[in-house]
Backbone atoms as SQL, in Angstrom:
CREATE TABLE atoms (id INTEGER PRIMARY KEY, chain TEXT, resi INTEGER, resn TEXT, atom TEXT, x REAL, y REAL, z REAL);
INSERT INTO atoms VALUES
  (1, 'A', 1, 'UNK', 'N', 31.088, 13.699, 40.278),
  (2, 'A', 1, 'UNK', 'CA', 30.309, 14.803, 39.751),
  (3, 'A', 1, 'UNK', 'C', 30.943, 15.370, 38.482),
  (4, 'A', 2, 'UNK', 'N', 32.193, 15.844, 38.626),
  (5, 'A', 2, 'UNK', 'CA', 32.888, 16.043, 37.095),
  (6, 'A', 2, 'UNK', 'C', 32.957, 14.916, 35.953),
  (7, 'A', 3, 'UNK', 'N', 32.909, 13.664, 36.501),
  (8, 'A', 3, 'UNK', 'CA', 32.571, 12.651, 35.482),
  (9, 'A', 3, 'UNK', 'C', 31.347, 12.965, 34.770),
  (10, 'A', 4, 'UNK', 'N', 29.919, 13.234, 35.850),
  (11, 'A', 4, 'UNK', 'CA', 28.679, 13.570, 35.252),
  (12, 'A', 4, 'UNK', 'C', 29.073, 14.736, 34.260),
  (13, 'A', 5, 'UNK', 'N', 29.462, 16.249, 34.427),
  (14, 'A', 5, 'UNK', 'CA', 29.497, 16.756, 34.109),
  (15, 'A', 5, 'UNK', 'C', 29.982, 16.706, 32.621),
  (16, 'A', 6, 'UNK', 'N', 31.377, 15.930, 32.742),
  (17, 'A', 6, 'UNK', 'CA', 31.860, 15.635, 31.548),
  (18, 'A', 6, 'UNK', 'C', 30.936, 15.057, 29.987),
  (19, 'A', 7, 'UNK', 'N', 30.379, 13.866, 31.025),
  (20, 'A', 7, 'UNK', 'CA', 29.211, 12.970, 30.276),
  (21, 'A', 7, 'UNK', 'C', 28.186, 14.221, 29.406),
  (22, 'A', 8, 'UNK', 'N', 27.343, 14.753, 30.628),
  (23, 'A', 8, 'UNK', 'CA', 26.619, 15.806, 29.700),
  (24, 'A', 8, 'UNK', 'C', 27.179, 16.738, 28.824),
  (25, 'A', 9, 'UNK', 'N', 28.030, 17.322, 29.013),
  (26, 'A', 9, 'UNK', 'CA', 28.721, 18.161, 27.927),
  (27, 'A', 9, 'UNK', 'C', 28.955, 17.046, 26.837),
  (28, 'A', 10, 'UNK', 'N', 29.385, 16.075, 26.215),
  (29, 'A', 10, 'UNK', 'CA', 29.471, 15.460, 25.560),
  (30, 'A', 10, 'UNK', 'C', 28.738, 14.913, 25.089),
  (31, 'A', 11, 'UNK', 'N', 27.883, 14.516, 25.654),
  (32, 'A', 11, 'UNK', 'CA', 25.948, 14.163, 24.806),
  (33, 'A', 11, 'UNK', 'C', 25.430, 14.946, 24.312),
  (34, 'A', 12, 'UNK', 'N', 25.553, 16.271, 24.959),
  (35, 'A', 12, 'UNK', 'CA', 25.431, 17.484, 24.312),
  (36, 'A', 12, 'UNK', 'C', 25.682, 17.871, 23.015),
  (37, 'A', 13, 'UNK', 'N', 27.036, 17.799, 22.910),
  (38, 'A', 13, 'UNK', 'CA', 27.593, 18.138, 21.712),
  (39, 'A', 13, 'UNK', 'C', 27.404, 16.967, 20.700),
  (40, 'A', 14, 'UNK', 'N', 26.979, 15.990, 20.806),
  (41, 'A', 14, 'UNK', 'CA', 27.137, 14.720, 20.040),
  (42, 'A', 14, 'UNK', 'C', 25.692, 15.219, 19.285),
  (43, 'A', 15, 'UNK', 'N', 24.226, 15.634, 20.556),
  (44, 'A', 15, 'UNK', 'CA', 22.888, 16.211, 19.947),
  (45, 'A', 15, 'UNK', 'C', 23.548, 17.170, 19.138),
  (46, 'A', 16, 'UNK', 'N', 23.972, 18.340, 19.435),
  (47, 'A', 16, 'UNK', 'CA', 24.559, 19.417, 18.719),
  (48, 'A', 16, 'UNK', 'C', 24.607, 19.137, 17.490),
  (49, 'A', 17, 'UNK', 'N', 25.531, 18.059, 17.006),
  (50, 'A', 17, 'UNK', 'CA', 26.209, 17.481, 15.954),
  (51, 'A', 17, 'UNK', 'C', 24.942, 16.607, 14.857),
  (52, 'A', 18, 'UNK', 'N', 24.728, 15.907, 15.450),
  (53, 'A', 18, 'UNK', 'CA', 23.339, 15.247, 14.996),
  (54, 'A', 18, 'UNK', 'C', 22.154, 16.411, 14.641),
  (55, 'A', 19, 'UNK', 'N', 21.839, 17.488, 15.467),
  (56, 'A', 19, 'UNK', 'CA', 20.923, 18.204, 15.012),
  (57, 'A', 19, 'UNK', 'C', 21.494, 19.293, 13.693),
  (58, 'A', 20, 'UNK', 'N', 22.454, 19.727, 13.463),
  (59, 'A', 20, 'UNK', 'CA', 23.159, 20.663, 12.637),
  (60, 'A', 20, 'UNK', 'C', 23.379, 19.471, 11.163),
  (61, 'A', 21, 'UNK', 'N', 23.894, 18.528, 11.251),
  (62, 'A', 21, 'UNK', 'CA', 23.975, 17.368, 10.058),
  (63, 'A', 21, 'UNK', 'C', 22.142, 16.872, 9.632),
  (64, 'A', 22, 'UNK', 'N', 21.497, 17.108, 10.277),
  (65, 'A', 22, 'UNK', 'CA', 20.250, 16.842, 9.728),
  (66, 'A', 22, 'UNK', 'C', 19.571, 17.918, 9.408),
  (67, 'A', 23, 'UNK', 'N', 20.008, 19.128, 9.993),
  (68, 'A', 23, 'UNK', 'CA', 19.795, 20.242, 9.254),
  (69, 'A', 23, 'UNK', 'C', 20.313, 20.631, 7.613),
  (70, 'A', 24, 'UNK', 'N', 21.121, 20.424, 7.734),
  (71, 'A', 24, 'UNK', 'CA', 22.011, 20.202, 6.389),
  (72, 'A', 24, 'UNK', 'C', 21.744, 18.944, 5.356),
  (73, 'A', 25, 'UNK', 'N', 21.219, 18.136, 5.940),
  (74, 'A', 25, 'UNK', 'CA', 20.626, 16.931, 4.834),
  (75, 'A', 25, 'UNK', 'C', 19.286, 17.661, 4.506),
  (76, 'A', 26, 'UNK', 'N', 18.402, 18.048, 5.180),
  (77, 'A', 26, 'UNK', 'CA', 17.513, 18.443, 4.926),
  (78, 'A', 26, 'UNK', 'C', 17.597, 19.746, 3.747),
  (79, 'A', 27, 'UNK', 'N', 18.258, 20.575, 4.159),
  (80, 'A', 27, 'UNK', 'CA', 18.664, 21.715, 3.397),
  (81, 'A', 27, 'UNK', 'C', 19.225, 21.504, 1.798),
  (82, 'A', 28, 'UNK', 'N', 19.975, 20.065, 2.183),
  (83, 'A', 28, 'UNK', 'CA', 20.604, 19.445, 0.703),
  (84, 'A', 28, 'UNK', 'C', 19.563, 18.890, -0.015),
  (85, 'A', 29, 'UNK', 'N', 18.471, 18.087, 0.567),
  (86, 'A', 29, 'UNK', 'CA', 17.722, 16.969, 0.056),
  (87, 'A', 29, 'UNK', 'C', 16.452, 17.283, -0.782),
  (88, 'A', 30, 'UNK', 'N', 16.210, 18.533, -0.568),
  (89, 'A', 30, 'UNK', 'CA', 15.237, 19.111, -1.481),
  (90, 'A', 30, 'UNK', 'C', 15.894, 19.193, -3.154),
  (91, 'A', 31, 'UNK', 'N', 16.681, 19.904, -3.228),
  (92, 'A', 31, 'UNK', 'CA', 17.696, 20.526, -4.534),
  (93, 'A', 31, 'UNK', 'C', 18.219, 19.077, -4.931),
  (94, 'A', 32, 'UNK', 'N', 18.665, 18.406, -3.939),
  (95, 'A', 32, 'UNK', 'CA', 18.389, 17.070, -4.769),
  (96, 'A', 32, 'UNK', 'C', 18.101, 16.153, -5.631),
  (97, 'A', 33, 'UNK', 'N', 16.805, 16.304, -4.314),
  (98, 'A', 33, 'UNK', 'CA', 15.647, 15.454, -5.308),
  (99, 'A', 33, 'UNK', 'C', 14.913, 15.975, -6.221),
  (100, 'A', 34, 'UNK', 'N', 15.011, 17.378, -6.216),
  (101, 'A', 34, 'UNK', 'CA', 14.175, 18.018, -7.378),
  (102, 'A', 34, 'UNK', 'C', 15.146, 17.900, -9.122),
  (103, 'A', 35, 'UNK', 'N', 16.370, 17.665, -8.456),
  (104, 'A', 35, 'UNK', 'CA', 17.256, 17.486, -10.053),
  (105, 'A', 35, 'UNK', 'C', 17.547, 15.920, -10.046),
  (106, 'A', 36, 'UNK', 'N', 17.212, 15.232, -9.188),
  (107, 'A', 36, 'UNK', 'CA', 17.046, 13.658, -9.384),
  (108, 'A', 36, 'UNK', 'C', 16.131, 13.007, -10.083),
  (109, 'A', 37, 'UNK', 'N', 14.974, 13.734, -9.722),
  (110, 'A', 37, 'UNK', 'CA', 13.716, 13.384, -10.295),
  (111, 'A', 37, 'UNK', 'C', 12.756, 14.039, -11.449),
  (112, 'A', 38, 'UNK', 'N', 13.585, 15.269, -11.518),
  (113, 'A', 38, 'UNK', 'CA', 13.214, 16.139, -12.681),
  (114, 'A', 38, 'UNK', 'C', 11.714, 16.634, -12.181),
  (115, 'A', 39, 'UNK', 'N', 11.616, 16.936, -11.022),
  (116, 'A', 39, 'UNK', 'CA', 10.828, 17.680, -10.269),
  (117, 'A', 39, 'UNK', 'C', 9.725, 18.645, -10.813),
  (118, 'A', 40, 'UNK', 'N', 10.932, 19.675, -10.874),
  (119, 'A', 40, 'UNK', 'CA', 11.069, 21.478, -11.766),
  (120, 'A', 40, 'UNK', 'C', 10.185, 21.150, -12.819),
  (121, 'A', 41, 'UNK', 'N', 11.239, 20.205, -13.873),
  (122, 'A', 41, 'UNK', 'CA', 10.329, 19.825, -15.370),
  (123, 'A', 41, 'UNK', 'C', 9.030, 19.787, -15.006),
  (124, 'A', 42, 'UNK', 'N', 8.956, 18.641, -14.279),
  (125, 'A', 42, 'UNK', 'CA', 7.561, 18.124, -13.902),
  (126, 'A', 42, 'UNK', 'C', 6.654, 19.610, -13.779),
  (127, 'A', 43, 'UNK', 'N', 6.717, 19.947, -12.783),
  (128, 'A', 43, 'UNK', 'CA', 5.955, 21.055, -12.391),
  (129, 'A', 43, 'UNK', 'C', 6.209, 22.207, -13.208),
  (130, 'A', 44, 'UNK', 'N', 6.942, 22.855, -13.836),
  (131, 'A', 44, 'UNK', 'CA', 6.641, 23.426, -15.052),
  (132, 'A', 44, 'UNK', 'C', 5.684, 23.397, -15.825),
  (133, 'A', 45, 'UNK', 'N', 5.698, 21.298, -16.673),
  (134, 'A', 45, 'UNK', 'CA', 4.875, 21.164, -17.192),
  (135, 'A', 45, 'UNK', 'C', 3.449, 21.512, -16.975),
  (136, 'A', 46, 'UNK', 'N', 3.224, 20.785, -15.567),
  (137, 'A', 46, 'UNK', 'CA', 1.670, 20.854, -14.880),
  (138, 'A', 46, 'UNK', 'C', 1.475, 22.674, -14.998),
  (139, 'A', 47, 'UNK', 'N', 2.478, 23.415, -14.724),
  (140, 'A', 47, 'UNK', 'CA', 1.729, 24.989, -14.569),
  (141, 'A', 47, 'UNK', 'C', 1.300, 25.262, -15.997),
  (142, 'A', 48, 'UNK', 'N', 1.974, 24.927, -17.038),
  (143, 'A', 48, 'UNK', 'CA', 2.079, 24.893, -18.324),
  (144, 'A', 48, 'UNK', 'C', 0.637, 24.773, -18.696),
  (145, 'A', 49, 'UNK', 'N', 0.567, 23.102, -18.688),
  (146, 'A', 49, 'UNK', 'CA', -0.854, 23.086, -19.159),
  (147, 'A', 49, 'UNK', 'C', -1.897, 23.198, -18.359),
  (148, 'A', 50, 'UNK', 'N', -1.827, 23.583, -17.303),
  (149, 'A', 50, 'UNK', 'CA', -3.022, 24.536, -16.188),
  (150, 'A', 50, 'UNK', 'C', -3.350, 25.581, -16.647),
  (151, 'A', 51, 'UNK', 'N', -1.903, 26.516, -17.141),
  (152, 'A', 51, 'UNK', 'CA', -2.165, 27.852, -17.831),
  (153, 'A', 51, 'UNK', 'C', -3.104, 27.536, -18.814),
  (154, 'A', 52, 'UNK', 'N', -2.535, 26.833, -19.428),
  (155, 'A', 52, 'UNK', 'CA', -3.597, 26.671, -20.943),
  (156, 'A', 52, 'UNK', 'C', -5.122, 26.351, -20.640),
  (157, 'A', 53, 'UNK', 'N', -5.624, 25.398, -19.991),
  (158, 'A', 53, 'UNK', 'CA', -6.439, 24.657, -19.713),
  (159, 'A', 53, 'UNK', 'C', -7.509, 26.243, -19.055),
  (160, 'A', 54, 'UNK', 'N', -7.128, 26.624, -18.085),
  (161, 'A', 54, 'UNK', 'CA', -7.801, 28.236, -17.744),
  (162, 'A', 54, 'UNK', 'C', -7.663, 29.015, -18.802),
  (163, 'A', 55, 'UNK', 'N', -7.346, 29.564, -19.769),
  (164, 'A', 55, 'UNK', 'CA', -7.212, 30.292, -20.814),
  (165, 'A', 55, 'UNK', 'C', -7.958, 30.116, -21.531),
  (166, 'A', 56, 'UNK', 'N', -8.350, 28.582, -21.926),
  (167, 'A', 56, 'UNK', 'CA', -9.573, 27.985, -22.854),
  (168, 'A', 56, 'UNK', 'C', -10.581, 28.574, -22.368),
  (169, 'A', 57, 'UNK', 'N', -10.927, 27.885, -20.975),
  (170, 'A', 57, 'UNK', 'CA', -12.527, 28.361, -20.336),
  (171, 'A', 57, 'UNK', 'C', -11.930, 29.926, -19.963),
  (172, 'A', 58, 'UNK', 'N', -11.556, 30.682, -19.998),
  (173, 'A', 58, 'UNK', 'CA', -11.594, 32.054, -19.779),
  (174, 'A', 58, 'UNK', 'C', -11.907, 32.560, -21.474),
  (175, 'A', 59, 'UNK', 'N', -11.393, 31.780, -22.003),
  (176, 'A', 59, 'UNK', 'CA', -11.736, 32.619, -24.033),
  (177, 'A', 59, 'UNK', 'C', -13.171, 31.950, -24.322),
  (178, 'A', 60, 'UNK', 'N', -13.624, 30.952, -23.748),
  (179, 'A', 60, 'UNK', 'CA', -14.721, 30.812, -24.049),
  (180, 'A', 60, 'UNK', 'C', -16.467, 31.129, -23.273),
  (181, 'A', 61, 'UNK', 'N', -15.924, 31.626, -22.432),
  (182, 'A', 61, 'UNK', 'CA', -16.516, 32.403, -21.412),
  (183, 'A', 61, 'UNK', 'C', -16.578, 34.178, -22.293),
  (184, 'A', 62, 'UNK', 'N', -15.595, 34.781, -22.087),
  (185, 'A', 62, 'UNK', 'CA', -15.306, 35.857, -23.376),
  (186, 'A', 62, 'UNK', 'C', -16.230, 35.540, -24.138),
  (187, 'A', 63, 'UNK', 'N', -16.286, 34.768, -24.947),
  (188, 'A', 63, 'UNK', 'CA', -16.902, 34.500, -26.827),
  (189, 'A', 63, 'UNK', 'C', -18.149, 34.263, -26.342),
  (190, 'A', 64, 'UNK', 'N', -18.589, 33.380, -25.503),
  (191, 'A', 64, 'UNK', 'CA', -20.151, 33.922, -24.757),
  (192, 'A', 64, 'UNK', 'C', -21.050, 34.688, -24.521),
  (193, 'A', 65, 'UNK', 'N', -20.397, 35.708, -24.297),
  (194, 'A', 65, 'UNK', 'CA', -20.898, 37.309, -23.570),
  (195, 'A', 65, 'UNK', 'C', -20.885, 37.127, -21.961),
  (196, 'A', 66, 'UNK', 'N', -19.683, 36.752, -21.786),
  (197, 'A', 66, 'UNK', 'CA', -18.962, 36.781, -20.212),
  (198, 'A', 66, 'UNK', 'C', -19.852, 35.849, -19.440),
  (199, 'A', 67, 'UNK', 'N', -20.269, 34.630, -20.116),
  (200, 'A', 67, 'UNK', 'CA', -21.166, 33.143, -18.976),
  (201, 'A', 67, 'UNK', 'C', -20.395, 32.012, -19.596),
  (202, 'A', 68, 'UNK', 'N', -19.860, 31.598, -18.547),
  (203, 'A', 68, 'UNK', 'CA', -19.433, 30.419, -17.937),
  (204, 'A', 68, 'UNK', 'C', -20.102, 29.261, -18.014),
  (205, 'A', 69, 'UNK', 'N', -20.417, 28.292, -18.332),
  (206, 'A', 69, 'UNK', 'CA', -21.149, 27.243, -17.972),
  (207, 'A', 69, 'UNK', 'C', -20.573, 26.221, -16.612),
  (208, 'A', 70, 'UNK', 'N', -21.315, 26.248, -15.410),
  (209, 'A', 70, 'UNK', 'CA', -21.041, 25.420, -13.815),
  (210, 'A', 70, 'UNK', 'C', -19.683, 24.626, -14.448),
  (211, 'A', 71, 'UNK', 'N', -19.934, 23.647, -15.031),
  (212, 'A', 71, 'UNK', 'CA', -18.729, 22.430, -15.065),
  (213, 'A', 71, 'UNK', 'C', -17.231, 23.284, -15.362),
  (214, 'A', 72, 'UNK', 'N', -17.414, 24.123, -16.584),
  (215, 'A', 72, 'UNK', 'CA', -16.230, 25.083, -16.436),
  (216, 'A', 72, 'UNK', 'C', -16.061, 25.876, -15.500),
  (217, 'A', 73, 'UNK', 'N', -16.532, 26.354, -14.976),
  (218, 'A', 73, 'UNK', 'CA', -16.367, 27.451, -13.670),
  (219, 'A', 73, 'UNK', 'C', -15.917, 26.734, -12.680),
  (220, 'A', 74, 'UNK', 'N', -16.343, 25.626, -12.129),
  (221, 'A', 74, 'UNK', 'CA', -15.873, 24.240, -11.183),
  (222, 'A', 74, 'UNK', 'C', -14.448, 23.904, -11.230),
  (223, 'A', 75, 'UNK', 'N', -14.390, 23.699, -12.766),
  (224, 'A', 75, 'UNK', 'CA', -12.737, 23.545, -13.092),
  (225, 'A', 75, 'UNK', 'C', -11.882, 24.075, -12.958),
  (226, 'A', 76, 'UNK', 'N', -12.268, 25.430, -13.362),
  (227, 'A', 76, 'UNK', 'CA', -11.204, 26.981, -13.034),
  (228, 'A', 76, 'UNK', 'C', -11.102, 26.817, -11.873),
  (229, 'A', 77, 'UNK', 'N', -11.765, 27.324, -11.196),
  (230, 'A', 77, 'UNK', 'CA', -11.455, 26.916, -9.932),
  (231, 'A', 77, 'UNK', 'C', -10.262, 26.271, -8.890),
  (232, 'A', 78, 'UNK', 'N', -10.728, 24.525, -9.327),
  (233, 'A', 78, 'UNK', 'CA', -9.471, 23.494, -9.245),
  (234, 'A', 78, 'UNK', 'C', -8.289, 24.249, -9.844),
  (235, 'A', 79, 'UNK', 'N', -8.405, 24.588, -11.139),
  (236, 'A', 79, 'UNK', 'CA', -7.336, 24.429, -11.619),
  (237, 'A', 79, 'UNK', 'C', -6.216, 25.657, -11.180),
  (238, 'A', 80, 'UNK', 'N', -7.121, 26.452, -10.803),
  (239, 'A', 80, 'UNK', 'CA', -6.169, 28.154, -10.649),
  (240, 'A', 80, 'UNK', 'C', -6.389, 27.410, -9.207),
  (241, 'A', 81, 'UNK', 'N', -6.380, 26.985, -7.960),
  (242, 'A', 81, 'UNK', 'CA', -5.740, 26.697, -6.447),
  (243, 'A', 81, 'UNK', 'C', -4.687, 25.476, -7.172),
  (244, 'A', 82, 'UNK', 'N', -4.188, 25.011, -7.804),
  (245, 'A', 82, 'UNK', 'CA', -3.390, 23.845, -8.089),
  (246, 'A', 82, 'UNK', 'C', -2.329, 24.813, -8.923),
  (247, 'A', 83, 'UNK', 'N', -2.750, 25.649, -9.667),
  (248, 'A', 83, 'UNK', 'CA', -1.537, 26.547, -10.117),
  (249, 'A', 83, 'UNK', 'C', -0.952, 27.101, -9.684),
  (250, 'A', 84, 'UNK', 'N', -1.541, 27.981, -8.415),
  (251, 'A', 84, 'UNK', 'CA', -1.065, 28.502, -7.582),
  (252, 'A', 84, 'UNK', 'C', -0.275, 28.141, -6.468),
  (253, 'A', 85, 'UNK', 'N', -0.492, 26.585, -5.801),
  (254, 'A', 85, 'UNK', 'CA', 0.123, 25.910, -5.206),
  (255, 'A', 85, 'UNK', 'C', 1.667, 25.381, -5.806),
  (256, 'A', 86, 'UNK', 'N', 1.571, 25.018, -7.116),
  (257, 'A', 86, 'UNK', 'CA', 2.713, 24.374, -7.968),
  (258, 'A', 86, 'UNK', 'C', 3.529, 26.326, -8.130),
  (259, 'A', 87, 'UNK', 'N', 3.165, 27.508, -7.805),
  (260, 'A', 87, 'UNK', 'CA', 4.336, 28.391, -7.548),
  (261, 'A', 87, 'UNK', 'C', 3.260, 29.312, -8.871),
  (262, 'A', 88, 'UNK', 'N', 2.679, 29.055, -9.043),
  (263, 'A', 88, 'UNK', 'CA', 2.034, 30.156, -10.920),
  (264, 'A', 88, 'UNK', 'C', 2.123, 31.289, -10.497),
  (265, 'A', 89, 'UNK', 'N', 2.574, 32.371, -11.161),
  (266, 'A', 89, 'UNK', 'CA', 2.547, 33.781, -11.389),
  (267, 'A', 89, 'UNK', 'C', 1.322, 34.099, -10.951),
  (268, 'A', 90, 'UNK', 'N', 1.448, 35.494, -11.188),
  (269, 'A', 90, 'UNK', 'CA', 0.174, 36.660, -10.604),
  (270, 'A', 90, 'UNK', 'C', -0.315, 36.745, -12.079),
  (271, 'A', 91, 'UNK', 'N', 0.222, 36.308, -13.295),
  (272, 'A', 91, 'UNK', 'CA', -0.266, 36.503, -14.400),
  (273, 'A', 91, 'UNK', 'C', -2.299, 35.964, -14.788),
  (274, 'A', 92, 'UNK', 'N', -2.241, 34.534, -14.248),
  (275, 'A', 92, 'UNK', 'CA', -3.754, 33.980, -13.873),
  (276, 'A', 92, 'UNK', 'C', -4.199, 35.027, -13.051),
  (277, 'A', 93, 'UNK', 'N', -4.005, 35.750, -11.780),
  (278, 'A', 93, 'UNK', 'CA', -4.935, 36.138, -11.349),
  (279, 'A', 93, 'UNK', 'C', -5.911, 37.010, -11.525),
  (280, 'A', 94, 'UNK', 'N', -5.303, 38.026, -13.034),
  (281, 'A', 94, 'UNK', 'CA', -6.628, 38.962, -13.143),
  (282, 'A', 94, 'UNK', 'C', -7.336, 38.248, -14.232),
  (283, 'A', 95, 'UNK', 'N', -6.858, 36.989, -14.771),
  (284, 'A', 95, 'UNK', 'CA', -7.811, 35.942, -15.967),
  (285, 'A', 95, 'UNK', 'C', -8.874, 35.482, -14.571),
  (286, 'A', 96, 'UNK', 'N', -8.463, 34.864, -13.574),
  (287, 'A', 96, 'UNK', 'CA', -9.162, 34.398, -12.267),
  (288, 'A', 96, 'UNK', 'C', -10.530, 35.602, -11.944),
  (289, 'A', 97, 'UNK', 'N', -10.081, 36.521, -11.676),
  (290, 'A', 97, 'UNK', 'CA', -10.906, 37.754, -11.101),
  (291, 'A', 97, 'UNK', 'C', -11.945, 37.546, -12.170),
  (292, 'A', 98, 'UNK', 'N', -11.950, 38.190, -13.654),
  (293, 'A', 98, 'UNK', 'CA', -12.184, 38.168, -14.443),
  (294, 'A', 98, 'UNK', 'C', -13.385, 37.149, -14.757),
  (295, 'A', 99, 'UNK', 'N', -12.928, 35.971, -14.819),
  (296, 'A', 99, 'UNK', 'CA', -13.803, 34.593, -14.349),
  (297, 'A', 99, 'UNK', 'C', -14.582, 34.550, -13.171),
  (298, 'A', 100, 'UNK', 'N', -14.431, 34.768, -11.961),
  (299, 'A', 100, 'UNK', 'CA', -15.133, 35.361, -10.939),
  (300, 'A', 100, 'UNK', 'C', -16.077, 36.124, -11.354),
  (301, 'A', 101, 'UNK', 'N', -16.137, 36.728, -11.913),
  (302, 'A', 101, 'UNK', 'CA', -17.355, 37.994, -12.316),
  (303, 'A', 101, 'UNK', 'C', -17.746, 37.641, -13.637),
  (304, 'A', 102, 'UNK', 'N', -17.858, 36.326, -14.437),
  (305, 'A', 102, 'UNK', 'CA', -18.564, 35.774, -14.819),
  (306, 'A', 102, 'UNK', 'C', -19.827, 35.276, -14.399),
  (307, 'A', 103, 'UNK', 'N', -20.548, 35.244, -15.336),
  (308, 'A', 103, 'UNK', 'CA', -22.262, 34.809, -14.879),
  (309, 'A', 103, 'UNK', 'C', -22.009, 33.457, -14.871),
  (310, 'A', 104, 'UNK', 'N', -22.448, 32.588, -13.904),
  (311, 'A', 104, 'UNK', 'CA', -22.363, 30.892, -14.345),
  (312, 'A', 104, 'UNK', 'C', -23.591, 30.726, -14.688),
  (313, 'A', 105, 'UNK', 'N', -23.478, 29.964, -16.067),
  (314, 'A', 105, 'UNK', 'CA', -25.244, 29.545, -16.220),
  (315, 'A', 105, 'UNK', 'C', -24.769, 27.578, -16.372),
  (316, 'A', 106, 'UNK', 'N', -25.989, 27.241, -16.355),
  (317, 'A', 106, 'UNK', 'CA', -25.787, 25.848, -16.234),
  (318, 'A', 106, 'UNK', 'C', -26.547, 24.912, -17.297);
C-alpha cells in the first residue's frame, strides 16, 4: 500500500510538472512568435490601412450630404469588425456611429 501510495504521489508531481512547463511554453510562445514572425508589424499594418480605407468611405459619404452608397456601407462594416478584432482604438468608433446614421442609397 505505501508502494501505491508512493507511486501516486509521484505521478502526481511528474502531471504537476508537465502541466506548469506547458503553462509556461504557452505563456512564452505567443511573444515569440509574434517577434519571430513580425506579427505586431503585420497587424499594425492591416489596422493602418483599415483606418484609411474607412476614412475614405466616411469622407465620401460626408461630401455627399451624409449617403453612403450599399457597396460602401457593406465594406465599412467588414472593415470596422476586422479592425476591431486586430485590437483598433475607440478612435473608428464615433467615424462608425457616424456611418451608421448614414442614409444608404444604392
Amino acid at each position: 500500500m505505501r508502494r501505491m501510495s508512493h507511486s501516486i504521489s509521484m505521478i502526481m508531481q511528474v502531471c504537476s510538472f508537465i502541466t506548469s512547463l506547458a503553462a509556461a511554453i504557452a505563456i512564452l510562445a505567443k511573444p515569440v512568435r509574434e517577434k519571430l514572425f513580425g506579427i505586431r508589424k503585420i497587424e499594425d499594418g492591416q489596422r493602418c490601412v483599415l483606418r484609411a480605407k474607412m476614412l475614405d468611405i466616411y469622407y465620401r459619404g460626408k461630401d455627399n450630404e451624409n449617403k453612403i452608397r450599399q457597396y460602401d456601407f457593406e465594406n465599412f462594416v467588414l472593415m470596422y469588425a476586422a479592425y476591431k478584432a486586430l485590437g483598433g482604438n475607440s478612435f473608428v468608433d464615433k467615424i462608425n456611429n457616424e456611418v451608421q446614421a448614414m442614409e444608404v442609397i444604392t
